[in-house]
N, C-alpha and C positions, 0 to 999 in steps of 0.2 A: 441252194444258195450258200447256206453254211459249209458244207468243201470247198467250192469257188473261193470262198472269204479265206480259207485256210492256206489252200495253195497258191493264191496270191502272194499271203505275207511271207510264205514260205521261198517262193519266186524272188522277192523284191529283196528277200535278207540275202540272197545267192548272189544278187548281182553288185549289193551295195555294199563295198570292199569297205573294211572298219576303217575309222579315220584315224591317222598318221600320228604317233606320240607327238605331242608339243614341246622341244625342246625349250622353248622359252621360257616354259616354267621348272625348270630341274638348272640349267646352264646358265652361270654368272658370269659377270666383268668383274675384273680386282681392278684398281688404282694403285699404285702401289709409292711412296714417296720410301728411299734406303737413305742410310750415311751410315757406310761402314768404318771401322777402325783404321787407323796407321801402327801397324805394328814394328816399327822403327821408334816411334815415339808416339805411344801407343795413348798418352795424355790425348792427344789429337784427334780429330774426325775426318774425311775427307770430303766435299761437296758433297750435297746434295741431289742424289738421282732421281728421276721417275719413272716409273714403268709404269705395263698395262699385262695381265694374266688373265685366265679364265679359270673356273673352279665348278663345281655343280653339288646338288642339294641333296643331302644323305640323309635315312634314317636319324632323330634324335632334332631335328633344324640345327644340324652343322653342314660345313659346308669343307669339302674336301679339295685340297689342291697341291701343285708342287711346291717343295720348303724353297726351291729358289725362289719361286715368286716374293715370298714372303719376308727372305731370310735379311737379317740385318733391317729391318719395317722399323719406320717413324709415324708413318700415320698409314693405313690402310680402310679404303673405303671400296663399296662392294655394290652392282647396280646390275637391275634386271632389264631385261630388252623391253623397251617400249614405256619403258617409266622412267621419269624425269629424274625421282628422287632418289638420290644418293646416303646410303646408310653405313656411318661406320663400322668396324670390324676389329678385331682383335685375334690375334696367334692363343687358339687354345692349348695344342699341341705341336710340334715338332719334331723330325724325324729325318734329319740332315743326312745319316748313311743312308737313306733308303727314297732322301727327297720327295717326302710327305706331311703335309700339314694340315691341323683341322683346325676353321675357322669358327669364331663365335661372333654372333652378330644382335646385340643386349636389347633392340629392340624387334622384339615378336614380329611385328608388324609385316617387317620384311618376307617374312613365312607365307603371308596370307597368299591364297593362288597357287602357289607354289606345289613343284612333285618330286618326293623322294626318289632316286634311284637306286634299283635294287643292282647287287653284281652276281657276276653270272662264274663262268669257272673258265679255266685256261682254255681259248680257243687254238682250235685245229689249223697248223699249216695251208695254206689256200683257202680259206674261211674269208671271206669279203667284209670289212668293216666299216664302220662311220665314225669320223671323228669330230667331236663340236667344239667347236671354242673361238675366241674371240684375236684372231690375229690383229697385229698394228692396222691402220691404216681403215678401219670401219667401227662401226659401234651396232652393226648388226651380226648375229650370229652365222656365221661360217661352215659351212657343210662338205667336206672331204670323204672321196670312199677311199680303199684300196684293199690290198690283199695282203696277206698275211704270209709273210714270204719265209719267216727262222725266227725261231726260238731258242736261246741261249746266254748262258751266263755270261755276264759284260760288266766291264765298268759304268760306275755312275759319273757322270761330269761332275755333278755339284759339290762332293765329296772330294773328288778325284781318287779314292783313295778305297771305296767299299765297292766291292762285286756283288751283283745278283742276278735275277732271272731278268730275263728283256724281253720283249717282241717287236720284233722287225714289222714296216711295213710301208709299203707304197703310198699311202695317205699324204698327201703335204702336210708337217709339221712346221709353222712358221711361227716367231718370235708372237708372242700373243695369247699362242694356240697354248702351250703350256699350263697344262691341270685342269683341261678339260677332257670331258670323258668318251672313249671310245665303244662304241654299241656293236652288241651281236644281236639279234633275235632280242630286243628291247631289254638290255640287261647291261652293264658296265662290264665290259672283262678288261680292259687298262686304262690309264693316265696317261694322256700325251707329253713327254717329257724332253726330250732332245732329238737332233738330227743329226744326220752326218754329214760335215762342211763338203770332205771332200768328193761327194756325191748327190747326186739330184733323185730327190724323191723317192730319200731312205730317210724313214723316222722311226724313232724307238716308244714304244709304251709300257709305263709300271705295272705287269699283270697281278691278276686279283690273288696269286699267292702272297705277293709281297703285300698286295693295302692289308688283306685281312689278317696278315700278323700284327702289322699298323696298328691295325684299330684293336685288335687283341689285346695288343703291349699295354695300351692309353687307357684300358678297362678301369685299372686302380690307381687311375687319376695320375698317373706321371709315366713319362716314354723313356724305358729304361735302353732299347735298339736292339740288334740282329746280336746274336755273340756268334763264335766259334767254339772250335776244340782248343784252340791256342798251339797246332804244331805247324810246320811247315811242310808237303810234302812231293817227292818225286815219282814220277812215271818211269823207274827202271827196269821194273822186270820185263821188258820189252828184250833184255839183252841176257840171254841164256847163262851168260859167266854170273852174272848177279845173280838171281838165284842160284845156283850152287854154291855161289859166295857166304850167302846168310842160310844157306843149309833146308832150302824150300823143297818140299815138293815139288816134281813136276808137274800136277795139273794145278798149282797155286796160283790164282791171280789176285789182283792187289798192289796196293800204294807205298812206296816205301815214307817211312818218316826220317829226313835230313837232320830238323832240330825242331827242340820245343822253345815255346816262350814261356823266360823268366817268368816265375808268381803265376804263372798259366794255372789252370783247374788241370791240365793233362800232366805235369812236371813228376807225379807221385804217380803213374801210370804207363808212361810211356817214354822210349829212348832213342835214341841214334839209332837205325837201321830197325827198328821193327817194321813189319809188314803188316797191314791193315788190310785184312781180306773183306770183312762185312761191318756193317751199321747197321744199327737193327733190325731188321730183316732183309736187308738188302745186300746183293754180291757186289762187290767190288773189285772192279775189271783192271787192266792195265792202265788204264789211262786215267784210273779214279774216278769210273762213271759208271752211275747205277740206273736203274729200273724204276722212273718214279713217275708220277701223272703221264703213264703211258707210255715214256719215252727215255733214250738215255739225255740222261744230265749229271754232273757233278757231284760229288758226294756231301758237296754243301748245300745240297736244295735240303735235304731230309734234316742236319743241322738248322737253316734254316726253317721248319716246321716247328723249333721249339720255340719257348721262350725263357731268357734266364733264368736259370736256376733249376728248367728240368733236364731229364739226361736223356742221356743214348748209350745202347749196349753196343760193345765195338768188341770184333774177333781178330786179334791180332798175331803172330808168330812171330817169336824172339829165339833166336840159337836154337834153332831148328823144333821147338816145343809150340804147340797153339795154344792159346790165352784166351781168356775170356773177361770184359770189365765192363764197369759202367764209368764215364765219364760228363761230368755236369758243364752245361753249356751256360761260357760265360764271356763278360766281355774281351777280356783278353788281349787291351789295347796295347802296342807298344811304348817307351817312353819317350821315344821322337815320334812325335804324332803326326802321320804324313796324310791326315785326312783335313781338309780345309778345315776353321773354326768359322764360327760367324754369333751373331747375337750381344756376348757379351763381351765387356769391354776386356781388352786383354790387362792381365796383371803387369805391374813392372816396377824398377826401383829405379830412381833417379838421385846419385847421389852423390857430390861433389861433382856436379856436370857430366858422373858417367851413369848412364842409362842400362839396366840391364833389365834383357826380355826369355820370354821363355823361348826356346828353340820350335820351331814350326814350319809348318810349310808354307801359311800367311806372313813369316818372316825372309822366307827365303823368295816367294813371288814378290817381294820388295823390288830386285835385281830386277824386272821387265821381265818381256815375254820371251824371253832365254833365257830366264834363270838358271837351268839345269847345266848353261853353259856358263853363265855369268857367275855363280858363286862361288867363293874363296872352296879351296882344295880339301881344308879341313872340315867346312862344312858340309860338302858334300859326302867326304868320306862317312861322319857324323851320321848323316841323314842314311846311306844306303846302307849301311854296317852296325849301326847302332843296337841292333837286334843280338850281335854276336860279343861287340865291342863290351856293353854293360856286363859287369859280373856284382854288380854293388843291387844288395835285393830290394834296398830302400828307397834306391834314388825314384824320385816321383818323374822327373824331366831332366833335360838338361840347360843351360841359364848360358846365354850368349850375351857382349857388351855390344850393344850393336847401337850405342850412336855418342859421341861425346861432347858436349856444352862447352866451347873453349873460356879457360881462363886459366891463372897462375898456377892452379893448383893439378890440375891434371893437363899440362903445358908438353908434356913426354909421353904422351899411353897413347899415343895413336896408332902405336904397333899392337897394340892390343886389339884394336876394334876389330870385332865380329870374331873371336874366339871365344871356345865354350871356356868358362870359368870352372875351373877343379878345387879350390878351397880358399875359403877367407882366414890368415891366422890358424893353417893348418887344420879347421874344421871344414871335413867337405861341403859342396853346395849339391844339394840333392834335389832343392826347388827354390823357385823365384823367394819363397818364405822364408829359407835360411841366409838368403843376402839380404832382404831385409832387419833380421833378428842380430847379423853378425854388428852391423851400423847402427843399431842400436846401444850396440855395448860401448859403454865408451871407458872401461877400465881396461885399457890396454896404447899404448905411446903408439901404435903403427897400426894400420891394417896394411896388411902383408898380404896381398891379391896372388895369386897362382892360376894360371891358365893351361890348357892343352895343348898339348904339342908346344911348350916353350916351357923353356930353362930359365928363363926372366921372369921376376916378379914387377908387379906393378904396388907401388907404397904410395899409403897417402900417411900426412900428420893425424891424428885425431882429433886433437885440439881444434887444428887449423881447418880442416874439413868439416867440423860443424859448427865453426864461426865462419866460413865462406857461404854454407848452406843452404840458406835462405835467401842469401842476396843474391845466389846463380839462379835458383831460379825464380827470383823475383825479374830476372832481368831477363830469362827466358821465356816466362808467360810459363810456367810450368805449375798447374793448382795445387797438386801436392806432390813432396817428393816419393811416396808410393802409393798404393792399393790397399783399401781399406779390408780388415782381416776377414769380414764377411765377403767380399767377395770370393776365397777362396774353396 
């Protein structure tokens, strides 16, 4: 009787297939209420939007999702399937190059039930996945499979402006779905994050190389982002004359370096035309792509594996000699920041009805959804050359007049509008800070404006410009005529 008893339970555990994770307890709804800035006259907010995102529950009771969801949040609240109650939330963290963010939600409670999700590691090309999350149009959870079609380095939308790893996949990705999480074998390997418009049922996910630097960064309580090396580099030794040119070896292969960037960590290490054959232990092919989780990828993934401030050994050849250094990975941002901003309120001076902003690329999508064709000649040039154009090692940004308040006193500057500003009174403008400090001074009869690309100055009175002051923009509904010194 006692084997019968055995081999029954034994029998009945064979047949009775384990029950299915419950995603309703790991997988949120965000709410989401935004009002982003007007970076024309950046005093300003724009309407009111609402959204709806999805997010799921991680180690620690935080809750992980895309920063677009989040980005530019006025109030965000957070709600599980099958319960009524809706519980505030707050942006613990943020991670706009890499569009990820962890949420905090002050009251425990929300926890209770609840299942952390563990992540798993870069899944294999034709790997079948699940994606959960909560598209428009329902308030129940959402279940998509598909397949895992490439893996490779891409741009991020949100950003527009930072590349990293991605994964493809046939999964529907629909407005909604956004930062919810995608399952292999009960384990997180991405973020559902964007889709491709001009294609049907091609969606990208954040793989767990990028969260777990994420969450890495945010260890010591603030998100410092992804750096680089700070150079620029080409794929030429594809062409036989180039190497002989810079004196390589023939079995050489490797990345040539164009330029560095200004105040770069790389500027004291590296130059025009070296060749970058390895990165820490890795070779460095023509095409600048190495051996890394299995596969070839870019030489940015292994950069990508640090976090600011630690390094990477790189082997390089200059005038036909091989080198050897360490270089520290840092941000390395340019001074025209062509990466979207969002959260905080943008700086600016408004002064005698002329408005001056920091130069961006939230200043340049002002122009509509062709900006790239719509903005003035000089800005453009500004925006794509600004990397080479800069030789001044101080300058922070560059400071654009990008809107004017009419009245008596600045009655003639509207040839000025939307040129970058070069010096007030002959002291350069290096940031939004030195036009504010230059208008502050008032022991001087003129401010003597100076602009780019013009041989015309623009003059104001002194006198007369801080007895009009007040009253421009009292009469423009303008709160203050700049940015207070903490925010910068």
């Amino acid at each position: 009787m006692k084997k019968t008893a055995i081999i029954l339970i034994l029998v009945l555990a064979a047949v009775c297939p384990a029950q299915p994770f419950d995603m309703s307890k790991s997988v949120v709804m965000l709410q989401i209420a935004k009002q982003p800035f007007d970076y024309t006259t950046p005093w300003k907010q724009t309407s009111v939007s609402h959204g709806v995102g999805s997010g799921f529950i991680i180690e620690g009771s935080r809750i992980l999702t895309n920063a677009h969801n989040v980005s530019d949040f006025r109030y965000i609240i957070v709600k599980k399937e099958n319960v009524a109650k809706k519980y505030p939330a707050t942006v613990e963290f943020i991670g706009h190059d890499c569009d990820l963010a962890l949420l905090k939600v002050s009251d425990k409670s929300f926890f209770e039930d609840t299942q952390p999700l563990a992540f798993g590691t870069l899944p294999d090309v034709d790997s079948t996945v699940t994606t959960y999350g909560f598209p428009m149009g329902g308030t129940h959870i959402s279940v998509t499979k598909g397949i895992i079609s490439r893996i490779q380095t891409d741009m991020y939308v949100h950003s527009g402006a930072d590349a990293h790893l991605v994964v493809q996949t046939d999964a529907a990705i629909n407005p909604g779905n956004s930062g919810g999480p995608v399952i292999l074998d009960g384990n997180v390997v991405g973020v559902a994050f964007q889709g491709l418009v001009q294609a049907d049922n091609i969606g990208y996910m954040i793989p767990t190389t990028v969260i777990e630097h994420f969450l890495a960064d945010v260890n010591n309580g603030k998100y410092e982002g992804f750096g680089s090396l700070g150079v620029n580099l080409f794929a030429g030794l594809h062409n036989d004359s180039y190497k002989d040119f810079l004196k390589l070896p023939a079995d050489v292969q490797g990345v040539i370096v164009t330029s560095v960037l200004l105040n770069s960590s790389a500027e004291k290490v590296l130059q025009r035309n070296d060749c970058i054959t390895q990165i820490d232990n890795y070779d460095v092919d023509n095409d600048g792509m190495i051996m890394i989780y299995g596969k070839k990828y870019h030489l940015s993934e292994d950069v990508e594996t640090k976090q600011i401030g630690q390094t990477v050994d790189i082997t390089f050849w200059r005038n036909g000699q091989k080198n050897t250094a360490k270089l520290t990975v840092q941000l390395n941002r340019p001074v025209f920041e062509f990466a979207r901003l969002y959260d905080n309120p943008p700086p600016y001076v408004c002064f005698a009805g002329l408005t001056f902003v920091t130069a961006s690329r939230n200043f340049l999508e002002t122009w509509g959804r062709d900006w790239l064709d719509s903005i003035p000649h000089t800005l453009r040039y500004l925006m794509s050359d600004s990397q080479q154009l800069n030789k001044d090692r101080l300058r922070k940004e560059y400071v654009v007049l990008s809107e004017i308040l009419p009245d008596e006193i600045n009655a003639y500057a509207d040839e000025f509008q939307n040129k970058p500003l070069q010096s007030i009174n002959d002291t350069p403008v290096r940031s939004i800070d030195d036009v504010r400090k230059a208008f502050e001074n008032k022991n001087c009869e003129f401010y003597i404006l100076k602009f780019m690309d013009s041989d015309k100055p623009l003059l104001l009175e002194t006198s007369l410009a801080h007895k009009l002051n007040d009253t421009i923009l009292k009469k423009y509904n303008v709160p203050s005529w700049t940015f207070p010194e903490e925010q910068l």
